[in-house]
C-alpha positions, 0 to 999 in steps of 0.5 A, a space after each residue: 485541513 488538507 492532508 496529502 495522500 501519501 503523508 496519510 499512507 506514510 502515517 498508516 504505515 509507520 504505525 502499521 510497522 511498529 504496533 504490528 511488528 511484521 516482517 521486513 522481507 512481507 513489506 517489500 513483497 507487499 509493496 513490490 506485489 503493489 506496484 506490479 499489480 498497477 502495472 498489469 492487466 488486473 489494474 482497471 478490475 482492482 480500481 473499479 472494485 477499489 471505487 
């Protein structure tokens, strides 16, 4: 079964938000703080400690 990659992080979260029940505004710093970090100097040093 083939299961695409941002269906399982949507399925991972949405039950991360309801059992866990965090704030809303640490998500958006959360994703945000994502998003900013694939874009920086960090991203090859994250992706080989990633891999």
């Amino acid at each position: 079964m083939d299961v695409p990659l941002w269906f399982a992080l949507l399925c991972v979260g949405v039950l991360g938000v309801k059992l866990i029940r965090p704030p809303w505004w640490l998500i958006g710093v959360l994703v945000l703080g994502g998003f900013l970090l694939a874009d920086s100097v960090f991203a090859p040093a994250v992706d080989g400690f990633v891999k």
